[in-house]
Backbone bond lengths (Angstrom), bond angles and torsions (degrees), N, CA, C in turn:
res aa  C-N    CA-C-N  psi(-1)  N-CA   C-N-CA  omega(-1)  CA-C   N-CA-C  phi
1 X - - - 1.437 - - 1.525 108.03 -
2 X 1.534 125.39 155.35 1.237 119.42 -155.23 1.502 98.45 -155.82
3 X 1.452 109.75 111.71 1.245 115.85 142.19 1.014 160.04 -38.93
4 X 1.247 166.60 114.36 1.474 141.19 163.28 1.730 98.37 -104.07
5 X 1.631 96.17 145.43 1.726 113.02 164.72 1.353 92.87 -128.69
6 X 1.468 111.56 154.96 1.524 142.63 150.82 1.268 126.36 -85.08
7 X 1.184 127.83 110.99 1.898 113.91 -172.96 1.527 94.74 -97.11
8 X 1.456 117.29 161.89 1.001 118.01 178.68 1.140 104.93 -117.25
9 X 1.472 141.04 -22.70 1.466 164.59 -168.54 1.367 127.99 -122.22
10 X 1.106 126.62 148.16 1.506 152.09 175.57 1.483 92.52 -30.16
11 X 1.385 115.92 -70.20 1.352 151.47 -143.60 1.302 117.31 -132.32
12 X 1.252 146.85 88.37 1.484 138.21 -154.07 1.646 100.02 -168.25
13 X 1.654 107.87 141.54 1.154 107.77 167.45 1.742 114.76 -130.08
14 X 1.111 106.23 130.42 1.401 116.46 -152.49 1.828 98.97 -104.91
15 X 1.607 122.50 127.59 1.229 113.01 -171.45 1.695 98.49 -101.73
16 X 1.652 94.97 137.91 1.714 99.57 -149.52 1.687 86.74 -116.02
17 X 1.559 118.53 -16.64 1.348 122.17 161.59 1.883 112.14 5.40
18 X 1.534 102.03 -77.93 1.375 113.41 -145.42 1.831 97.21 -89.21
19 X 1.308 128.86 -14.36 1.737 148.60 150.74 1.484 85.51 -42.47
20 X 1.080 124.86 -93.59 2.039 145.23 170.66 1.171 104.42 6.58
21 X 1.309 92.09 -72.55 1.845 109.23 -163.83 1.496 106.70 -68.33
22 X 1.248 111.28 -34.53 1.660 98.80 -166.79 1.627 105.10 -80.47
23 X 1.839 122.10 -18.86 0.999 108.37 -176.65 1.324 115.63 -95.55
24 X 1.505 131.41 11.64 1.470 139.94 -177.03 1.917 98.27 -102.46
25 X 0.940 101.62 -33.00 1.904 107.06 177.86 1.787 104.68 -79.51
26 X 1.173 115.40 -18.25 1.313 125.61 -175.06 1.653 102.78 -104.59
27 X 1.043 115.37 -2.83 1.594 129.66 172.25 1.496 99.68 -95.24
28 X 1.529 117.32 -55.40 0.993 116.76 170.35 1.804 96.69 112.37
29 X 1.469 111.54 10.91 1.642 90.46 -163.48 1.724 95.99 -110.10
30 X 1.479 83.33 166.83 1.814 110.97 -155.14 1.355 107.09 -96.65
31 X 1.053 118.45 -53.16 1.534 125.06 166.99 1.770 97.26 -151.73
32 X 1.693 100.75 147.68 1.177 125.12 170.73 1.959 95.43 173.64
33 X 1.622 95.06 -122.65 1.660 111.19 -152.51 1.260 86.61 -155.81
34 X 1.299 98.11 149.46 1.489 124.57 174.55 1.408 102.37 -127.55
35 X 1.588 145.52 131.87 1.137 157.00 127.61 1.140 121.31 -67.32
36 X 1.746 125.02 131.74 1.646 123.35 -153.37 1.760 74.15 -137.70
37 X 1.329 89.60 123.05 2.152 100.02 -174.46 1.218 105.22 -111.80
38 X 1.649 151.15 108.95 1.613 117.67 133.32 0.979 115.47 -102.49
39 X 1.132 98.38 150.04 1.685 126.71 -157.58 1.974 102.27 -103.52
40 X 1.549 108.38 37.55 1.183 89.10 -173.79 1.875 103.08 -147.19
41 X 1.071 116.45 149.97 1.926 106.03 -161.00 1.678 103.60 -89.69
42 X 1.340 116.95 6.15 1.361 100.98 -173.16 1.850 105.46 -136.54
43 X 1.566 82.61 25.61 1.640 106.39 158.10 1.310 125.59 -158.47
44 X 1.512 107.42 -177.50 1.611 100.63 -161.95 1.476 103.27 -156.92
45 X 1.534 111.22 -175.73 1.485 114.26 -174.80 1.803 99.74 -131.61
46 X 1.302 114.14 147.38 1.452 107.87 162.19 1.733 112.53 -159.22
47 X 0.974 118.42 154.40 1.784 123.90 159.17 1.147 97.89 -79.06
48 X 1.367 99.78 140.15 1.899 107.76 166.49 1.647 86.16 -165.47
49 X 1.384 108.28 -169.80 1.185 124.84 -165.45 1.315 110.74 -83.50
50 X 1.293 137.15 146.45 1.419 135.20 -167.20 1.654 115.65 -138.66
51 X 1.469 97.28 27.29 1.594 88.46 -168.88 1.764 104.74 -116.00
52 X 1.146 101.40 -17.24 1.601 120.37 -177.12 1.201 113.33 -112.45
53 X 1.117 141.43 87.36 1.724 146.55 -176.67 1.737 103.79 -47.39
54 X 1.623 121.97 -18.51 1.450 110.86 -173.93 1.644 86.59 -88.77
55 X 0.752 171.44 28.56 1.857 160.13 150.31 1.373 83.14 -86.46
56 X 1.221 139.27 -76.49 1.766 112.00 -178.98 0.940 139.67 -45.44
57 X 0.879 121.99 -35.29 1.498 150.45 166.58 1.647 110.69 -48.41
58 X 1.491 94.75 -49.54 1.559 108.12 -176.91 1.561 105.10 -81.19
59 X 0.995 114.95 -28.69 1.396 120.39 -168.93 1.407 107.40 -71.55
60 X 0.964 109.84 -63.73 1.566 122.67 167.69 1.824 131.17 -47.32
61 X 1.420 102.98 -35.84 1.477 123.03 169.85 2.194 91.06 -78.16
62 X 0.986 123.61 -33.13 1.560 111.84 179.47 1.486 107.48 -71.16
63 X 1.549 116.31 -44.99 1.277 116.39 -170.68 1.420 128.88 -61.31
64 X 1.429 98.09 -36.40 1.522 131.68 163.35 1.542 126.86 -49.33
65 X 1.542 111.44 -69.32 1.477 114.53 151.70 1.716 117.83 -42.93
66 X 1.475 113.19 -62.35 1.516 119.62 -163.58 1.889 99.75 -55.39
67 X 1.643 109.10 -49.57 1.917 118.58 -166.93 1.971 87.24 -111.21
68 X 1.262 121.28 64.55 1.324 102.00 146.69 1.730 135.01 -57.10
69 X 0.935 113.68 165.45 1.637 134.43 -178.84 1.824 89.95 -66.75
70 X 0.925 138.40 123.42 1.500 149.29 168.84 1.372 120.75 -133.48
71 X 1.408 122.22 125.17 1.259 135.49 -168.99 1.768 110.15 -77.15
72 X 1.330 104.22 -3.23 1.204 114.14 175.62 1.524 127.61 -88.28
73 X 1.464 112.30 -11.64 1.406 134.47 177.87 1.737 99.42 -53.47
74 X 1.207 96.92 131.15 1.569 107.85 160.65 1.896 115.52 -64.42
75 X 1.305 111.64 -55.19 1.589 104.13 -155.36 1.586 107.27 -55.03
76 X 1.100 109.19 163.91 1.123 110.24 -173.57 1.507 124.66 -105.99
77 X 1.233 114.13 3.10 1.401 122.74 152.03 1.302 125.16 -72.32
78 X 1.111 118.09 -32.46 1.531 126.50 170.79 1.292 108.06 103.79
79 X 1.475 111.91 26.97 2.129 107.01 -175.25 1.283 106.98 -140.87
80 X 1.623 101.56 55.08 1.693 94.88 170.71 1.461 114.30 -74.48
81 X 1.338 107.12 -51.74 1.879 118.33 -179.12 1.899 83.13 -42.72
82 X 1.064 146.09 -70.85 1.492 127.27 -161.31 1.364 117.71 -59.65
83 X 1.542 107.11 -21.79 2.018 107.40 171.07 1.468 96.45 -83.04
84 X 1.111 138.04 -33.74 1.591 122.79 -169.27 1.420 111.45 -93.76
85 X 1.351 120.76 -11.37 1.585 115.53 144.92 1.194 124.01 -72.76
86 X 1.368 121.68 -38.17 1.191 116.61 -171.99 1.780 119.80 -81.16
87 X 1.816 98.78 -9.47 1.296 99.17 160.84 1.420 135.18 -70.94
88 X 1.731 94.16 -35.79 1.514 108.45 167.53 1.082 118.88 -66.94
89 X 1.541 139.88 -28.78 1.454 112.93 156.33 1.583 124.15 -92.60
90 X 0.703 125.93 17.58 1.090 133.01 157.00 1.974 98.70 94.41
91 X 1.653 83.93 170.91 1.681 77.08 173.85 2.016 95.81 -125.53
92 X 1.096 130.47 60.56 1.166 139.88 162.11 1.632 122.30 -178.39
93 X 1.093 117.23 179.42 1.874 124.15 -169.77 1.375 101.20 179.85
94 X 1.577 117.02 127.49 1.444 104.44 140.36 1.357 114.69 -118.51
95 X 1.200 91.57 179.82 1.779 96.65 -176.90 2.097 92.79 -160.06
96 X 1.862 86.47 138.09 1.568 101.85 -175.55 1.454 109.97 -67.57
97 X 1.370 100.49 161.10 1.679 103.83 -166.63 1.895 67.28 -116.83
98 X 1.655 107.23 160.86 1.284 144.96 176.29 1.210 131.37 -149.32
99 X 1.262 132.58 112.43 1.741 125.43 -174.37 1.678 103.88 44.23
100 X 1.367 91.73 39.99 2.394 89.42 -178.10 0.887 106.26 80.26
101 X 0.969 150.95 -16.00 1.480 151.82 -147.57 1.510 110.57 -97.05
102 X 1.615 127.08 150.09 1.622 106.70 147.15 1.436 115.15 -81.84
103 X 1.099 101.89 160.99 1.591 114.36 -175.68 1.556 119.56 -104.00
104 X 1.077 115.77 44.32 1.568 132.63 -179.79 1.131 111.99 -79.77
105 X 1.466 121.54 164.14 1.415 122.04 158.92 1.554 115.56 -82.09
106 X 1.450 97.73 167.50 1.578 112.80 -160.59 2.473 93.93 -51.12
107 X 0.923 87.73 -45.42 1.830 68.32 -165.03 1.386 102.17 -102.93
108 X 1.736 118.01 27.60 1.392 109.56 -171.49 1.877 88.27 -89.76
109 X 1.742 107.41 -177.02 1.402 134.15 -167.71 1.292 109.73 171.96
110 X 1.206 99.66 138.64 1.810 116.21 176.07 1.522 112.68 -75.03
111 X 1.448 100.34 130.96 1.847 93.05 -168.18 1.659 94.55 -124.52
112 X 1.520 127.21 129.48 1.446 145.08 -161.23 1.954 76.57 -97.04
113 X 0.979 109.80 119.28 1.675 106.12 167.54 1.844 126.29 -111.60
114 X 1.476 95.29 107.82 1.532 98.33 -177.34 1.452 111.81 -102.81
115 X 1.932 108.12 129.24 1.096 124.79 -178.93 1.065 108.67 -111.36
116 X 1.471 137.47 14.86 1.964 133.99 -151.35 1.475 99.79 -168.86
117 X 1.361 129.41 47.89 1.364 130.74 -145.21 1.316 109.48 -114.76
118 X 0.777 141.89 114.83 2.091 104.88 56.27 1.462 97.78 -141.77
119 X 1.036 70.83 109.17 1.570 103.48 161.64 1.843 139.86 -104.76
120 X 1.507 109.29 172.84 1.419 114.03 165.86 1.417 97.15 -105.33
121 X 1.755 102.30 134.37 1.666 114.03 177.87 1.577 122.10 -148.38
122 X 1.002 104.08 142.82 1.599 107.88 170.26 1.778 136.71 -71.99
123 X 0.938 127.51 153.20 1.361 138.57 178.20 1.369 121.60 -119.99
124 X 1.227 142.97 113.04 1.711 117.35 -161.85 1.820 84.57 -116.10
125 X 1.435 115.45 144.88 1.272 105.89 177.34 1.685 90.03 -142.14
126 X 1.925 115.17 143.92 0.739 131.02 179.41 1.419 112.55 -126.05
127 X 1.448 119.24 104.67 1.616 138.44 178.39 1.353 111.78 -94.60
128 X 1.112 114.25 112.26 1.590 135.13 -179.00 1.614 108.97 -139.82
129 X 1.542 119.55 122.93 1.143 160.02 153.53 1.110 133.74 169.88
130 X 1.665 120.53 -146.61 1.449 113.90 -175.95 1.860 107.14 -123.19
């Protein structure tokens, strides 16, 4: 199953939470696993907190300071700091499905992470149970 997101920014994290939910209730399944895929090196996926918009905010202002933009980078596109963030969060997550439900904690949320933005991007999601 396949997503699409829109980035609007350089740097942006997009909460894909409620994308999730509607396509596991539209699966129809009760309990199993959900797999959250991007398929792309200069982004990523993560849980983090979703109830306070400054933890992104913050998150992103850390990543920024820690992987600045450096003229010293070899690649030749110019987006390593966006491959070495996007390594650090990884490029997948699952999280258990329950009574349909996601199974997160109370202020957790799925965050689509754009480092090379703004762009058009994919989501690959794999729903398995009964």
């Amino acid at each position: 199953m396949e997503l699409r997101v829109r980035t609007n920014k350089q740097d942006e994290f997009i909460n894909i939470t409620p994308l999730i939910r509607e396509k596991v209730k539209e699966k129809g399944v009760k309990d199993g696993i959900v797999t959250v895929f991007v398929p792309h090196t200069t982004a990523g996926v993560t849980i983090n907190e979703n109830a306070d918009p400054d933890v992104v905010y913050d998150i992103l202002y850390t990543l920024n300071k820690v992987f600045p933009d450096l003229k010293e980078y070899r690649h030749f596109e110019g987006n390593s700091c966006a491959h070495i963030k996007a390594s650090l969060m990884g490029s997948s997550c699952t999280v258990i499905v329950e009574n349909g439900e996601l199974k997160l904690g109370t202020w957790q949320g799925i965050y689509f992470c754009e480092f090379d933005g703004p762009r058009n991007r994919k989501v690959y999601l794999k729903i398995i149970g009964e």
